[in-house]
C-alpha positions in Angstrom: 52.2 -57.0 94.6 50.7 -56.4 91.2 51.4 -60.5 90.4 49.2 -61.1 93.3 46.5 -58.4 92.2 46.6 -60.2 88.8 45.9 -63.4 90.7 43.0 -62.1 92.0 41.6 -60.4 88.9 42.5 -63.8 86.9 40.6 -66.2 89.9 37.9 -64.3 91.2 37.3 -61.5 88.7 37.8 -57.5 89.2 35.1 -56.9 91.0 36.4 -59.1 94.3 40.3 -57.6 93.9 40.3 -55.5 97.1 43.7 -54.8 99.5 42.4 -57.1 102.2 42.8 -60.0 99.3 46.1 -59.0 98.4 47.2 -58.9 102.1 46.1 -62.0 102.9 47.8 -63.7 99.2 50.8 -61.6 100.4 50.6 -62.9 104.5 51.3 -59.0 105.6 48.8 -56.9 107.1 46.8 -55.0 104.5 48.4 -51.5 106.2 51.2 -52.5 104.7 50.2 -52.6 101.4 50.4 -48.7 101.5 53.8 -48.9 100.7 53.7 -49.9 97.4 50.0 -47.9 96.3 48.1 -45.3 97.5 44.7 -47.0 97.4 42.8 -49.9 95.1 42.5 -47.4 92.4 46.5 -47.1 92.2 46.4 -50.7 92.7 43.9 -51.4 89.6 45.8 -48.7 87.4 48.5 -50.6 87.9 46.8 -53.8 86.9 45.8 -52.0 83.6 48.9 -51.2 82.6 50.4 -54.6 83.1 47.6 -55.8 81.0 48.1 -53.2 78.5 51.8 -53.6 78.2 51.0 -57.5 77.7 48.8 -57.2 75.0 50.8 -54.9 73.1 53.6 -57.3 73.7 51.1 -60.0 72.5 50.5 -58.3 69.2 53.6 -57.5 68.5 54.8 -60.7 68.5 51.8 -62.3 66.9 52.0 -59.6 63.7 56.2 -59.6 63.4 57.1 -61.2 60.0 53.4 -61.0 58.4 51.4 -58.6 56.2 48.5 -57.3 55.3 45.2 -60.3 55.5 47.7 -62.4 57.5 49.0 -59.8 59.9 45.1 -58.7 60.5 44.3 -62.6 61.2 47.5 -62.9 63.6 46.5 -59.8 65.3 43.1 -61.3 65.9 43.8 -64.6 66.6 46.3 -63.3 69.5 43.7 -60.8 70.7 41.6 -63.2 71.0 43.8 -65.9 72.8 44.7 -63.8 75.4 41.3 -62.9 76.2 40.8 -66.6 76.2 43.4 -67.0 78.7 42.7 -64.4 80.6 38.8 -63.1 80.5 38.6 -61.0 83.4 41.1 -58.9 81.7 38.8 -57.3 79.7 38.1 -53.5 81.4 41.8 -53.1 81.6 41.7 -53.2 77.7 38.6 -51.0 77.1 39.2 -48.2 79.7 40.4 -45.0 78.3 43.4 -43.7 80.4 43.0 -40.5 82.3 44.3 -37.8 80.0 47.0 -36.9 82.9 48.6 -40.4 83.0 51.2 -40.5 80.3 52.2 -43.8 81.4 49.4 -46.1 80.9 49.1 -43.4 77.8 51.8 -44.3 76.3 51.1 -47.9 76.8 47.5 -47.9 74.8 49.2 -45.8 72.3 52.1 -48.8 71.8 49.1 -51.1 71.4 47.5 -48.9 68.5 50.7 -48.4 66.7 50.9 -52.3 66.4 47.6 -52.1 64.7 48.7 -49.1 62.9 51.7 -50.8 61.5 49.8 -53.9 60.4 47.3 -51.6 59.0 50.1 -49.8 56.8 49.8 -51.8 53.8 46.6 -51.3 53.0 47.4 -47.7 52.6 45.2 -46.2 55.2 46.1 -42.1 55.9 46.5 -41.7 59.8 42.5 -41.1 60.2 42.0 -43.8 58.1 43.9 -46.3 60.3 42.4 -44.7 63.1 38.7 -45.8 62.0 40.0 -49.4 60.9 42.1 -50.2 64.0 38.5 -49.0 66.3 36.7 -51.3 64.3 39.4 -54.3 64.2 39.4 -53.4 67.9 35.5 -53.8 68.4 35.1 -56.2 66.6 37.9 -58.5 67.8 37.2 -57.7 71.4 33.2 -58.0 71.2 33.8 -61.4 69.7 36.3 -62.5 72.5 34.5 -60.6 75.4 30.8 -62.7 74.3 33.1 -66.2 74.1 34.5 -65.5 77.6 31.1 -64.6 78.9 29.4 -67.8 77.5 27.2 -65.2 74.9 26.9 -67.9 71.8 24.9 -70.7 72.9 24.2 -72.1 69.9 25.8 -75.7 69.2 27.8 -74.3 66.1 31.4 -74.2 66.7 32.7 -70.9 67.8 36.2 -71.0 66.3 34.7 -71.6 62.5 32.9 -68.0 63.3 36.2 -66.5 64.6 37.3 -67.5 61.6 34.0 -65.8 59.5 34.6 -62.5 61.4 39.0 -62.5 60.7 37.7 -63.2 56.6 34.9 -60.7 57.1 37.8 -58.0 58.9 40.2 -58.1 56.3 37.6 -58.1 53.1 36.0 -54.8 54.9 40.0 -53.4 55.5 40.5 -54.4 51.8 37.0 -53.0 50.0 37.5 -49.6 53.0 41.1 -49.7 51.4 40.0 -49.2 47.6 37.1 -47.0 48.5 39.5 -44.2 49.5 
């Protein structure tokens, strides 16, 4: 069921994901559905933390084998790419979990300690990396979020400024870095 609730969420956008769509995707009555969730709210947490688990997954992958500028660049670039792929994704990634679900918790904590680990050789303490990876994080997914939503309407090409902002991200990690 949450395959078919990403459907939705990937062809119509969040805001149109209700049972009644899932029911019909699924050909069962949407009475049914209450099987597998208690309501669209179960339904969309579990949406987030497919999306969340993915991502993490994404950047894991993207940052194994590199360091440092090159890690921060790979991290971007997949951060960006799935965004690409997938631009209705977007509030699963920027909604804080509820304090009480150690699940989806523990999911947006495996996504920060990718960040924290490509962070590591700059020599950040764990505040330190903390600040960085909310930064990285804002910046990367202000940048991918404006793409997806058509924000730069100027004629000049959007990837050459993705690749301004990665240069930008790891000269700021790097000056932060020897500030400390």
């Amino acid at each position: 069921m949450v395959d078919l609730a990403v459907a939705v969420v990937d062809d119509l956008g969040p805001e149109e994901l209700t049972l009644a769509k899932i029911a019909d995707r699924a050909g069962v009555a949407a009475p049914s559905l209450y099987k597998h969730v208690k309501n669209l709210a179960d339904l969309r947490r579990l949406i987030d933390l497919r999306v969340v688990k993915e991502m993490a997954e994404t950047l894991r992958a993207a940052a194994t084998g590199r360091e440092g500028g090159d890690a921060v660049a790979a991290v971007a670039d997949a951060y960006r790419h799935y965004l690409q792929a997938h631009p209705h994704r977007t509030h699963a990634l920027t909604a804080a979990p509820d304090r009480g679900d150690t699940e989806l918790s523990a999911a947006t904590h495996a996504v920060a300690e990718v960040v924290f680990a490509v962070l590591r050789p700059f020599g950040f303490d764990h505040a330190q990396s903390v600040h960085a990876t909310r930064c990285l994080r804002a910046a990367v997914h202000g940048f991918a979020g404006l793409e997806a939503s058509g924000g730069f309407g100027r004629p000049e090409d959007v990837g050459e400024s993705f690749e301004v902002l990665k240069k930008m991200l790891v000269q700021g990690l790097t000056n932060y870095a020897e500030s400390q």
